[in-house]
C-alpha positions, 0 to 999 in steps of 0.5 A: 139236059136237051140233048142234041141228037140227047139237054142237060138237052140231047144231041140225038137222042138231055139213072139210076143210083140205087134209084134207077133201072139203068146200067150199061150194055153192049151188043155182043159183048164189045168194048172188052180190053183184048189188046195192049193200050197206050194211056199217052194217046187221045180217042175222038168223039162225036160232038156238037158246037157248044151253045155258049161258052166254056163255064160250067153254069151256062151249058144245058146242052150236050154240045157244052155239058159233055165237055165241061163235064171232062173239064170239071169235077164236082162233089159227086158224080155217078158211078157209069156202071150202076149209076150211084152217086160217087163222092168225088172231091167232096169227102163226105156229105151231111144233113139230118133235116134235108135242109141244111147240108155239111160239105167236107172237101178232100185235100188235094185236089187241084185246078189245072192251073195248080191252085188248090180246090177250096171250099170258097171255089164251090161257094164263090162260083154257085154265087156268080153262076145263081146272079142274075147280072151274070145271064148263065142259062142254069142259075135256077139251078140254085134257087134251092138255096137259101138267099137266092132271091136276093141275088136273083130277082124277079125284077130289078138288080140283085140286092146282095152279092152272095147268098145267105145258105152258103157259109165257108167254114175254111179250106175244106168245110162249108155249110149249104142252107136251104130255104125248104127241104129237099130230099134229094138235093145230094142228087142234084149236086152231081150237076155241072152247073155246081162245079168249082171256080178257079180264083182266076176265073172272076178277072175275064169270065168272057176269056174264061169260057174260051179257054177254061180251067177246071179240076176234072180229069181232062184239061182243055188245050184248043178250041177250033170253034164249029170243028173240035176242042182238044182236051189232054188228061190232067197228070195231077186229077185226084178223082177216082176215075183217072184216065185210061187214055191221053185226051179226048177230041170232041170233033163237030159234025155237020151230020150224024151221017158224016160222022158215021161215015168217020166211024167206019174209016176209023177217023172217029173212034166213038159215036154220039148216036148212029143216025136212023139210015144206018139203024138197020144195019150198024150192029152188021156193019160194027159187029161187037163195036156196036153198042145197043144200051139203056138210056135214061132219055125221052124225045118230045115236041115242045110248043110257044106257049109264050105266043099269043097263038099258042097261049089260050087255054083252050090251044091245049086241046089242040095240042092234045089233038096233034099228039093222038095223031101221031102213029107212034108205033109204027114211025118207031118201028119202021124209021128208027128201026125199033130202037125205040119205044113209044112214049107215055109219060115225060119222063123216061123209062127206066129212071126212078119214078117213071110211071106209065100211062101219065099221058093218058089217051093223048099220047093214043094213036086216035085220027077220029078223037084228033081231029075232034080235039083240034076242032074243039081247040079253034084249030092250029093256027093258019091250019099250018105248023112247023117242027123246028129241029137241029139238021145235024142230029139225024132228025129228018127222018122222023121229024117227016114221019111226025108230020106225015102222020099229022097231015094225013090224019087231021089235014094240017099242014105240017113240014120241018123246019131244019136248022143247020145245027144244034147250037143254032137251033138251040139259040133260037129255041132259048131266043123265043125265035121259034114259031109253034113247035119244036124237037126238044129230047131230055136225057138225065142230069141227076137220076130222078123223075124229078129232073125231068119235071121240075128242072122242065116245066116248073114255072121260070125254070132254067130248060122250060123253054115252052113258057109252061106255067101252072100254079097246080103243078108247082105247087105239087112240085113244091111240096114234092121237093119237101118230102120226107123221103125220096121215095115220097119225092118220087110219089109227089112228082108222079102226081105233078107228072099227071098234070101236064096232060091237061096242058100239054106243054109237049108232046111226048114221043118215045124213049131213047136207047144209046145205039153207038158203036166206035172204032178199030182203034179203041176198046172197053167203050162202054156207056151209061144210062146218061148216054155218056160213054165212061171217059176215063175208061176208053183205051186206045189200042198201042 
């Protein structure tokens, strides 16, 4: 996911299950319950203005998919403690071909409007959402899904309304056909994007989105657009991970340096990320509030591919060239403090199927081989380029070192381009108003390389905002996703991986970690290797 400082993609910073090397940890043993709590009371954290609105279908991003993914509850999730998937409303999950899967529903659960989950609510809204007549960001999301051409069409009108793979059995069973196997489809399903729909949401899906209604252990109250959503916890939530706590307050910042500021005068109780000012000092400063823990996360440069500048085979040498002018190691070292680790590879340390090296010597420190490159590519257009990024995510200081390190080392001109926040900034990136280049990290959606390849650079796919397509690479992908196991899933998409250094779609940059702390007035803050703290558990202090 773009993350917006993390995308579904990321604010600051878009697993494992048995999968993945991650977990959580804090610095100094932080977030240990020592005090008495009150479950009545709300925490507040630090948010981003959602793209769009408030469905489960239309969020790829931080700003909306950490608050739908409070408001809703799918049929798995992960356990924040080791990462592992979790049935939540679904019971059970059967499939002996990985083609055709068995969904048995628990009873009981409910929407916050009262009406019961049903399995017609997944089928009814993974149909809407995969339409194409319905313009949500994530619909290719279901093109596993038997049927899903003719609901979503290359070209013209949909031919049906729903899907031939999705059957309802009745209240509590239906069946999910795919039109090839995926191993790991279960993986998948811990998405946002497969979330329930109340019957009520089809009479205004538009007046839905501002005032949602889901299932999961938060309800939404208010929505103060560009300042905060209101959530309360849900007295009748049938998950396993009920609410310690009364609610969350997603508070907008225009900074992460304002919200740091919050941070330490207790007028926000938890961070998204601290920003890079305050990296040498946030553990000092928070003491054991302060959070140091693994992310399943990465941060690229992305390109217009679908700019006739930027489009030529031969720009990809370029491409290449501006990535071995970037001094990787010393920019994650003096500006972001060592908190991070230079990149690779596209996907992320830690996650099952990262696999160093992928970059090749693209992603070297080589001035010399820079410059031979991107003289061999015809140049960078104009000898000038831009780095579009979100201003409220603390990205200055980086985005200046990056280009710093390609001006002096190629004689490119190279300077920021700040958009004043994430949702503009991310509108203008899916908008194709972008020109050249542009800050895109990625943090998990489900824990497997395969998300952060398919679900980015797979020709169409719902998050490959480059206009990135490669016949060699899909069809490795597809053949991955056919596998026999996930183990071999996770073979075939390192060799997909290998691919993109030939076109170099992005530029990798280097692996995130979660660097947060919260405030005096809460405890047991943890977070996972999505870089989610684990909601339900925070305790405000009584």
């Amino acid at each position: 996911m773009p993350v917006a400082t993390r995308a579904r993609w990321v604010l600051a910073a878009a697993t494992s299950v048995a999968l993945v090397a991650g977990g959580c940890s804090s610095s100094g043993g932080g977030g240990g319950s020592s005090g008495s709590s009150d479950s009545s009371k709300t925490f507040s954290y630090q948010s981003s203005e959602p793209q769009n609105a408030l469905q489960p279908a239309n969020a790829n991003e931080t700003g909306g998919g950490r608050i739908l993914q409070n408001l809703f509850k799918g049929l798995v999730d992960y356990d924040p403690a080791n990462a592992k998937i979790r049935m939540q409303v679904a019971d059970k999950i059967d499939t002996s071909d990985s083609q055709t899967f068995d969904v048995t529903l628990k009873d009981g659960w409910k929407f916050h409007d009262g009406t019961p989950v049903h399995a017609k609510n997944f089928v009814d809204a993974w149909n809407w959402a995969a339409t194409t007549t319905n313009n949500q960001i994530n619909s290719s999301w279901f093109s596993d899904i038997e049927g899903y051409a003719d609901v979503h069409p290359e070209s013209g009108q949909p031919t049906v309304a729903k899907m031939s793979g999705l059957t309802v059995t009745d209240d509590l069973h239906f069946t999910v056909k795919l039109s090839h196997k995926v191993s790991y489809f279960e993986y998948k399903l811990g998405y946002i994007a497969f979330s329930p729909l109340p019957d009520a949401f089809y009479n205004d899906p538009a007046g839905y989105g501002q005032k949602p209604v889901g299932n999961g252990a938060y309800q939404f109250v208010s929505w103060d657009h560009n300042q905060q959503v209101v959530t309360k916890a849900f007295p009748d939530y049938q998950g396993v991970d009920k609410p310690k706590n009364g609610g969350i307050v997603f508070k907008m910042y225009s900074t992460s340096e304002a919200a740091y500021a919050d941070l330490q005068s207790n007028n926000l109780d938890v961070m998204d990320q601290v920003p890079p000012s305050a990296l040498a000092t946030y553990k000092s400063d928070l003491g054991d509030r302060a959070i140091d823990a693994p992310q399943g996360a990465i941060q690229n440069i992305g390109f217009t591919l679908y700019q006739a500048d930027w489009a030529p085979p031969e720009k990809a040498k370029v491409r290449q060239g501006l990535s071995m002018a970037i001094d990787r190691d010393t920019i994650t070292k003096t500006v972001l403090q060592g908190s991070r680790k230079p990149a690779s590879a596209w996907v992320a340390e830690g996650v099952e199927g990262y696999k160093a090296g992928q970059c090749g010597d693209n992603c070297t420190f080589d001035p010399a081989k820079a410059k031979q490159l991107i003289a061999e590519g015809g140049g960078v257009p104009g000898n000038r380029m831009t780095i579009t990024y979100n201003a409220d995510g603390g990205h200055k200081e980086w985005v200046d070192a990056v280009c710093n390190s390609i001006r002096q080392n190629t004689g490119v001109e190279c300077t920021g381009d700040p958009k004043p926040d994430f949702k503009t900034a991310r509108a203008a990136i899916t908008g194709h108003q972008i020109n050249g280049a542009f800050r895109t990290g990625w943090v998990q959606d489900y824990p497997l390389n395969a998300n952060f390849l398919a679900d980015v650079y797979r020709t169409g796919a719902a998050s490959n905002d480059f206009g990135y397509s490669n016949a060699q690479f899909d069809q490795l992908a597809t053949q991955a996703d056919e596998a026999a196991s996930v183990s071999d899933t996770v073979t075939g998409y390192q060799q997909a991986e290998a691919v993109l250094a030939q076109g170099m779609p992005a530029i990798p940059l280097w692996y995130y970690r979660t660097n947060s702390g919260y405030s005096t007035k809460v405890q047991n803050v943890t977070f996972d290797s999505f870089g989610n703290p684990a909601w339900t558990q925070v305790e405000v202090k009584g």
